[in-house]
C-alpha positions as a Markdown table, in Angstrom:
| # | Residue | x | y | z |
|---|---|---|---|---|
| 1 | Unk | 0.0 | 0.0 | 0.0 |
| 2 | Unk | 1.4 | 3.3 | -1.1 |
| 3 | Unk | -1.4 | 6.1 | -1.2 |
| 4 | Unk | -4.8 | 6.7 | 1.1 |
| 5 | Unk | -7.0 | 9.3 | 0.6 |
| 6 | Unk | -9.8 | 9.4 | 3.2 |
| 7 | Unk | -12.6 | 11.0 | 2.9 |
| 8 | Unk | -15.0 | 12.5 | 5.9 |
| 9 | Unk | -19.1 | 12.5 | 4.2 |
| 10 | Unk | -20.4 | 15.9 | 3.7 |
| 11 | Unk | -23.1 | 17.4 | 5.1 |
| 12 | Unk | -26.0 | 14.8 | 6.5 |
| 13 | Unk | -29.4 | 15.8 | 8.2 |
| 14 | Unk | -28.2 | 14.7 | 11.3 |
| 15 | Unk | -26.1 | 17.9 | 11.2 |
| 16 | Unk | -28.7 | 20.7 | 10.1 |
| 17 | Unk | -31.2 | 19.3 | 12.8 |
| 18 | Unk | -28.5 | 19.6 | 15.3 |
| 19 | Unk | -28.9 | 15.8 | 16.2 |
| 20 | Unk | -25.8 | 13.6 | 17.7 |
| 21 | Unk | -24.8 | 11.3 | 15.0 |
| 22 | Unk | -22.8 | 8.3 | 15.5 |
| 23 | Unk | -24.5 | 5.5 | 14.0 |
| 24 | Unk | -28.0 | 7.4 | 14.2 |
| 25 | Unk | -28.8 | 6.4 | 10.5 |
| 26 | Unk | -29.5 | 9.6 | 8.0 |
| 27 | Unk | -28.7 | 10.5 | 4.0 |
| 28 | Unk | -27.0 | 13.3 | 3.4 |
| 29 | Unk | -28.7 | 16.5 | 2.4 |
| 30 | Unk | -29.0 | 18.3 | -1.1 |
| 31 | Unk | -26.0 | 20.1 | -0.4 |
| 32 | Unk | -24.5 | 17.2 | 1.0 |
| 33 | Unk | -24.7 | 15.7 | -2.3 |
| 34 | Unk | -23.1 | 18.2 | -4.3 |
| 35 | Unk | -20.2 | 18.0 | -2.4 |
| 36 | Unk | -19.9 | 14.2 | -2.8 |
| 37 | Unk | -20.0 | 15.3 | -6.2 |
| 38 | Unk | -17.1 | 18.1 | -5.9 |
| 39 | Unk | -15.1 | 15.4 | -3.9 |
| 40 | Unk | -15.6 | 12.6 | -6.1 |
| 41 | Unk | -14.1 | 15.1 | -9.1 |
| 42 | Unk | -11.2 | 15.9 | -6.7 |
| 43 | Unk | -10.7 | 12.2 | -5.9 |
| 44 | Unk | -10.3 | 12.1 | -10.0 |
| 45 | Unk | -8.2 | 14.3 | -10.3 |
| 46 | Unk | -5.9 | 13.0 | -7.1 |
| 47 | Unk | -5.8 | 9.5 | -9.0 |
| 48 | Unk | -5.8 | 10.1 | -12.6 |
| 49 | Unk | -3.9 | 7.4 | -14.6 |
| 50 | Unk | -3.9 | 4.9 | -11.4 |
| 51 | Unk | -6.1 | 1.8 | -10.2 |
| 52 | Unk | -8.1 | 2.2 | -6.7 |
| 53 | Unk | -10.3 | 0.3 | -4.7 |
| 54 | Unk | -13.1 | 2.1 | -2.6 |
| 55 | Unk | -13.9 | 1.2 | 1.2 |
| 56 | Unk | -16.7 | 2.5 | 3.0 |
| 57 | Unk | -18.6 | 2.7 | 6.4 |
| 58 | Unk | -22.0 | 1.0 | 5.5 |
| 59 | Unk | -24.1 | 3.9 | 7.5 |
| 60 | Unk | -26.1 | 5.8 | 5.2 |
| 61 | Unk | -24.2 | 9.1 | 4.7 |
| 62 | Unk | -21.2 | 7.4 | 3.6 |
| 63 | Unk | -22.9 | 4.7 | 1.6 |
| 64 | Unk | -24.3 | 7.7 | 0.1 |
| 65 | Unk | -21.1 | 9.1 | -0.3 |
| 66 | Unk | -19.0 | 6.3 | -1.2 |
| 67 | Unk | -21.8 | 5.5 | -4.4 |
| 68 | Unk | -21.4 | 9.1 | -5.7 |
| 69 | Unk | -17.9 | 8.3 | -5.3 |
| 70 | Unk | -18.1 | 5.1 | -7.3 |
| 71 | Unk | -19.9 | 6.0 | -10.2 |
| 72 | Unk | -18.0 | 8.8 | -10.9 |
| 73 | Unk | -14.8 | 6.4 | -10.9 |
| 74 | Unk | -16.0 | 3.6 | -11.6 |
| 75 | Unk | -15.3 | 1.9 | -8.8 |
| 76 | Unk | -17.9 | -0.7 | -6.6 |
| 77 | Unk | -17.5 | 0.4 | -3.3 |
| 78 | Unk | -16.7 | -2.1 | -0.6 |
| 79 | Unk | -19.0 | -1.8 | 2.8 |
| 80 | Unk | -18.0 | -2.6 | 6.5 |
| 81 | Unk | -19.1 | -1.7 | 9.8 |
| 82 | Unk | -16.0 | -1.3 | 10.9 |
| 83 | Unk | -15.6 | 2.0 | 9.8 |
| 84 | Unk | -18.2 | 3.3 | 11.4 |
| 85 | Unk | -18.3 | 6.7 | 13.7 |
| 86 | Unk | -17.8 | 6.0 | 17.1 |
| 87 | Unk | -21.0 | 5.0 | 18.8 |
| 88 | Unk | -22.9 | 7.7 | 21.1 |
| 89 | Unk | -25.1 | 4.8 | 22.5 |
| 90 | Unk | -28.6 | 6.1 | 23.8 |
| 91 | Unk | -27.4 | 9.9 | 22.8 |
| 92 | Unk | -28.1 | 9.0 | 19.1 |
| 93 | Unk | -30.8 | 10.7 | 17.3 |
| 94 | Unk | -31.5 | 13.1 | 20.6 |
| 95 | Unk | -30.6 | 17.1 | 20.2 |
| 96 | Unk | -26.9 | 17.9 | 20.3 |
| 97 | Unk | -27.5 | 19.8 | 23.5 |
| 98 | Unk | -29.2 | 16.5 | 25.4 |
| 99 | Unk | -25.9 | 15.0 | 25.0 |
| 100 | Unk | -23.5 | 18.2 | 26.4 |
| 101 | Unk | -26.1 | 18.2 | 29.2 |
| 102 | Unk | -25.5 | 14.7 | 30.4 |
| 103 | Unk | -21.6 | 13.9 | 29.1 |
| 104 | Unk | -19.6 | 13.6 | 32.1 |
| 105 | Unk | -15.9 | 15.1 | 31.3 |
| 106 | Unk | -12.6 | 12.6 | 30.8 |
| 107 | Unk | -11.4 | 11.6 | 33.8 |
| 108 | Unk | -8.5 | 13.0 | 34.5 |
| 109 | Unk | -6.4 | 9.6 | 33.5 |
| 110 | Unk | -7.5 | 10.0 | 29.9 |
| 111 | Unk | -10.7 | 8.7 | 27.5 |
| 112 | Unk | -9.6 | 5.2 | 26.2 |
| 113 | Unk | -12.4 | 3.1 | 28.3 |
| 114 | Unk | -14.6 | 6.7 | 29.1 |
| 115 | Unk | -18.3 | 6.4 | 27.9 |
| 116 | Unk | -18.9 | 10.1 | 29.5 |
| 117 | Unk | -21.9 | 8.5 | 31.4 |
| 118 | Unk | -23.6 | 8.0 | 28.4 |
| 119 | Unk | -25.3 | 4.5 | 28.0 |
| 120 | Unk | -24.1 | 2.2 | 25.7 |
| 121 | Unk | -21.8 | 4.6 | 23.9 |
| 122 | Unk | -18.9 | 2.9 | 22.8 |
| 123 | Unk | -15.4 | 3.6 | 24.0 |
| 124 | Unk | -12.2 | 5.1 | 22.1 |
| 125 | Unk | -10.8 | 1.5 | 22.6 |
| 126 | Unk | -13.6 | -0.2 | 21.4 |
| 127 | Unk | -13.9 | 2.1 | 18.2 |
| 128 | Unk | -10.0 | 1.5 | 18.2 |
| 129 | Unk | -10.1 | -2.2 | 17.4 |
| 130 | Unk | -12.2 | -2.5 | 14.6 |
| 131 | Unk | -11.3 | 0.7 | 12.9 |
| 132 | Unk | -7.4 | -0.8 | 13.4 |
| 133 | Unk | -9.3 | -4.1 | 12.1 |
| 134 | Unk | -10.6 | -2.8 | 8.8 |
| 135 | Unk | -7.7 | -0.7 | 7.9 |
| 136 | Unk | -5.6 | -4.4 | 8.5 |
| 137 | Unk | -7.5 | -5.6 | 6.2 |
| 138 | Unk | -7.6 | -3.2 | 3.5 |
| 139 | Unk | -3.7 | -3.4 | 3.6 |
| 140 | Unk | -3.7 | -6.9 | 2.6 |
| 141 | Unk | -4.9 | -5.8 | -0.9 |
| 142 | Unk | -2.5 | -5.9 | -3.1 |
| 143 | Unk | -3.5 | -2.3 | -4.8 |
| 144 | Unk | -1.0 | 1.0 | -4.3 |
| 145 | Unk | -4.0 | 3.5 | -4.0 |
| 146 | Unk | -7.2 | 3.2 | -1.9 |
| 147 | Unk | -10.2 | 5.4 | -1.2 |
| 148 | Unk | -11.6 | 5.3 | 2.1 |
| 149 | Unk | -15.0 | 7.1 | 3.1 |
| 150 | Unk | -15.3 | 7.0 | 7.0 |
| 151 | Unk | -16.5 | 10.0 | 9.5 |
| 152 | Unk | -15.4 | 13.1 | 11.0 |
| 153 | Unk | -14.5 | 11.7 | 13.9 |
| 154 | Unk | -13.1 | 8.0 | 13.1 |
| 155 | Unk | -10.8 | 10.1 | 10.9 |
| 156 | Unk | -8.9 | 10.0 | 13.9 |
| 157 | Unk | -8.1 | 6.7 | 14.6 |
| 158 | Unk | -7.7 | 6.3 | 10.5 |
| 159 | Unk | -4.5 | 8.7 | 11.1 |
| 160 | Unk | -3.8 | 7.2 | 13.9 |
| 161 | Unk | -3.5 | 3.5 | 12.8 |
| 162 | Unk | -1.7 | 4.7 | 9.6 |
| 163 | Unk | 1.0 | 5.9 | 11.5 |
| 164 | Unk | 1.6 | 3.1 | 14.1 |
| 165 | Unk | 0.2 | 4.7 | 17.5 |
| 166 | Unk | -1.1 | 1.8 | 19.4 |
| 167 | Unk | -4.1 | 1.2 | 20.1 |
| 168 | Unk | -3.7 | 2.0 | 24.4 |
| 169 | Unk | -2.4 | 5.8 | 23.0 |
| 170 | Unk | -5.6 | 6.4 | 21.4 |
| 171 | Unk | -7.1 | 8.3 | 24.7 |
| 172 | Unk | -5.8 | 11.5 | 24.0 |
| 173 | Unk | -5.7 | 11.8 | 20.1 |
| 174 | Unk | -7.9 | 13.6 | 17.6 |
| 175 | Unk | -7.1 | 15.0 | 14.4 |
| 176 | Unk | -10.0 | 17.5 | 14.2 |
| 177 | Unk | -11.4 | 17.7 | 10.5 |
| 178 | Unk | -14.4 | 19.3 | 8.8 |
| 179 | Unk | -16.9 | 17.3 | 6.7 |
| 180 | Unk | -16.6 | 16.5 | 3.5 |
| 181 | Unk | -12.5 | 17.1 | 3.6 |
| 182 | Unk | -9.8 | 14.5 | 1.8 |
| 183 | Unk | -7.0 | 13.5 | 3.9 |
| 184 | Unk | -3.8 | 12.4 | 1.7 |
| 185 | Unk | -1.6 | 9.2 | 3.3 |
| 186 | Unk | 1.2 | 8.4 | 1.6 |
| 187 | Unk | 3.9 | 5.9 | 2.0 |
| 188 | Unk | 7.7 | 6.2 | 0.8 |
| 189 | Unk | 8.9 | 3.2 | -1.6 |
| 190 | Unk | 12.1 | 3.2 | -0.5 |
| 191 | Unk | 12.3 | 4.7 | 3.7 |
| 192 | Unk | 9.0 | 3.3 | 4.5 |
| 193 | Unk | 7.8 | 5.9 | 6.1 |
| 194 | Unk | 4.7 | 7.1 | 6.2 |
| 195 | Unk | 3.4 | 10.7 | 6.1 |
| 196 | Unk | 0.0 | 12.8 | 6.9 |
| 197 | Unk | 0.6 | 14.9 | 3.3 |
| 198 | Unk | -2.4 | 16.7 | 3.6 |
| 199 | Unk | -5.3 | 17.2 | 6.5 |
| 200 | Unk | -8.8 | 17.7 | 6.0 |
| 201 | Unk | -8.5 | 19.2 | 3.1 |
| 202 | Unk | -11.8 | 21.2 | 2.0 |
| 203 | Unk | -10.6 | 23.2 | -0.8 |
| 204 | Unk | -12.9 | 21.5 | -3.4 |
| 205 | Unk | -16.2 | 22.4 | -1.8 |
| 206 | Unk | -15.1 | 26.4 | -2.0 |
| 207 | Unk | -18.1 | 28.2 | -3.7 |
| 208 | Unk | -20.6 | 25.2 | -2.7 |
């Protein structure tokens, strides 16, 4: 594996209603849809010339996302729950402000196995080892450049598996991007190293 680009779904009801998301199921919105359309050029652009495979959380607004994605490449994308957001539990669905109310802070020895107080709400470990599962297993393919369509949040463990952190660091890391951004992972040939080359980049959905 050489080159990532992973892309965060652009704008989904959830987010004009004001609703917590996580795995709370909704499509994206009109606009929402003409940025999948803007990214899906960019992704185009970003790959010209090369083969890709497409990956995908299977919640609606990346499914969504991913197809727009797909057609436009023609690419079939491939669906897993394991890139799902990280699950907000009984918070899902309820106003944004229902959840500040009631989320207790980190303790003070860091979030890794912190649910906030919130029930069944899934922990930064828990979202840890089966976002670290399906990015395991997209490395076993044999193609140089993949397309990944995740969420804002499980960006961050994206990021975090691409560059080795393990799994018990993941308590106090985020990599805070906007919707509908590309983030650019590239590998070296020859050092092997492996480099954030761009973050959250939004520039394509300027003028949307």
């Amino acid at each position: 594996m050489c080159t990532l680009y992973v892309v965060t779904h652009p704008q989904s009801v959830h987010h004009v209603e004001g609703r917590v998301g996580g795995w709370y199921d909704t499509p994206l919105t009109d606009l929402g849809n003409r940025q999948a359309l803007t990214i899906a050029a960019r992704l185009g652009e970003l790959t010209a010339g090369r083969a890709a495979t497409l990956t995908s959380s299977d919640l609606l607004r990346c499914r969504e996302t991913a197809g727009i994605i797909g057609r436009h490449l023609s690419l079939a994308p491939d669906l897993t729950s394991d890139l799902r957001e990280v699950s907000c539990g009984v918070a899902e669905g309820r106003p944004q402000a229902w959840l500040t109310d009631r989320r207790r802070p980190v303790p003070a020895h860091g979030g890794l196995d912190d649910t906030g107080g919130i029930e069944g709400a899934e922990t930064r470990r828990q979202a840890g080892i089966r976002i670290y599962r399906a990015m395991n297993a997209l490395q076993t393919d044999a193609s140089q450049t993949h397309i990944v369509v995740t969420h804002g949040f499980a960006l961050t463990f994206v990021i975090a598996w691409w560059i080795g952190m393990p799994i018990e660091s993941l308590g106090r890391v985020n990599f805070p991007v906007s919707s509908g951004s590309i983030t650019h992972l590239a590998e070296h040939a020859f050092w092997k190293s492996r480099a954030v080359v761009t973050l959250g980049e939004t520039d394509h959905l300027a003028g949307l």
